[in-house]
N, C-alpha and C positions, 0 to 999 in steps of 0.2 A: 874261549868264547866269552862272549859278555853277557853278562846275567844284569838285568836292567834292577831285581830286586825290590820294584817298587820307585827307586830313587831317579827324581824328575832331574837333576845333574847330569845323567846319562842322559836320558833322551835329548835334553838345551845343548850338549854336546856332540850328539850327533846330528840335531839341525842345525847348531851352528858352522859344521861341518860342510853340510848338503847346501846350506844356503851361497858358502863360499865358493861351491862347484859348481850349482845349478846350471841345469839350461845343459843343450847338444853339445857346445862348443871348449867349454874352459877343456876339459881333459884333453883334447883334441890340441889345443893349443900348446899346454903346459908339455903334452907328450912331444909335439913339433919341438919345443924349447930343449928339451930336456937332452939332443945334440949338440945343442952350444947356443951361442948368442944369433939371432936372425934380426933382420929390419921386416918392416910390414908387408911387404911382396910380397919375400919368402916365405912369411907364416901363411900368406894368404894362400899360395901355390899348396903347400902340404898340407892344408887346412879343405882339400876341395868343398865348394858348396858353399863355403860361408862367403857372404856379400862383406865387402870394405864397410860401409856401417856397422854392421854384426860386431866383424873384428875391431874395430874403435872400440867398439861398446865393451866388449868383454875383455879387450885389453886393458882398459881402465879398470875395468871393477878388481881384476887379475891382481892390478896393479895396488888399487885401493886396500887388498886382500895381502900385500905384501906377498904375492904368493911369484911376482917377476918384477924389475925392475928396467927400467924407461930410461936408458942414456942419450942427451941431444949432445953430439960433435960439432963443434964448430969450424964447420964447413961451409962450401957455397953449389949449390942448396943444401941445409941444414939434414944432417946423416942421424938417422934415429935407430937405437938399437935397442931390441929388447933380449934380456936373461931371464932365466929361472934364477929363485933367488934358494938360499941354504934351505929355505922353509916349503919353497915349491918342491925341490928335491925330495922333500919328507914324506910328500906322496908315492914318492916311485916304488915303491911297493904295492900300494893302493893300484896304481895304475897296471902293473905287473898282474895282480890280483884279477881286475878287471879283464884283463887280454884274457885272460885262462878262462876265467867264465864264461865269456864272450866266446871262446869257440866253444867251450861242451854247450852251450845254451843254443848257438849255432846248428850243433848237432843236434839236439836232442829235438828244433824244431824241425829240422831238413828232415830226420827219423822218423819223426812221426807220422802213424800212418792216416788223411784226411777225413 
């Protein structure tokens, strides 16, 4: 466990973290990714809920975050693929981590009694 100690390094570390993730969508995405390479459709299809703006949006910042990479094929109409990159993979644990809290949290509010 992390003991913050007093030292502001941890905490800049872990917003710099949250800020990279922020918002409904990126895990959503990166977890869509994290089966292989998709173009914008398919993230959007696995992605339900999120609007083709949203997904621009957060696939850039994704991108900006080096956390997937954006290859244009030259093609006719031009094929665009996105990957999880070595560094988005880094999360898969985090994301693993998540799924598991997400159901006891699941449980625990379905359990609870009103």
């Amino acid at each position: 466990m992390l003991t913050n100690g007093g030292c502001p390094k941890t905490a800049l570390s872990i917003k710099d973290a949250l800020e990279a993730l922020e918002g409904r969508w990126k895990l959503l995405i990166l977890f869509a990714l994290s089966t292989g390479p998709l173009r914008f459709k398919q993230i959007s299809k696995q992605v339900p809920g999120i609007t083709d703006k949203t997904l621009s949006k957060e696939l850039k910042a994704l991108e900006s975050n080096k956390l997937i990479l954006r290859t244009v094929y030259d093609t006719f109409p031009p094929t665009v693929e996105y990957t999880i990159t070595t560094h988005g993979m880094s999360l898969e644990k985090v994301m693993e981590e998540l799924h598991y809290w997400g159901l006891a949290h699941r449980k625990e509010i379905m359990d609870r009694p009103s």
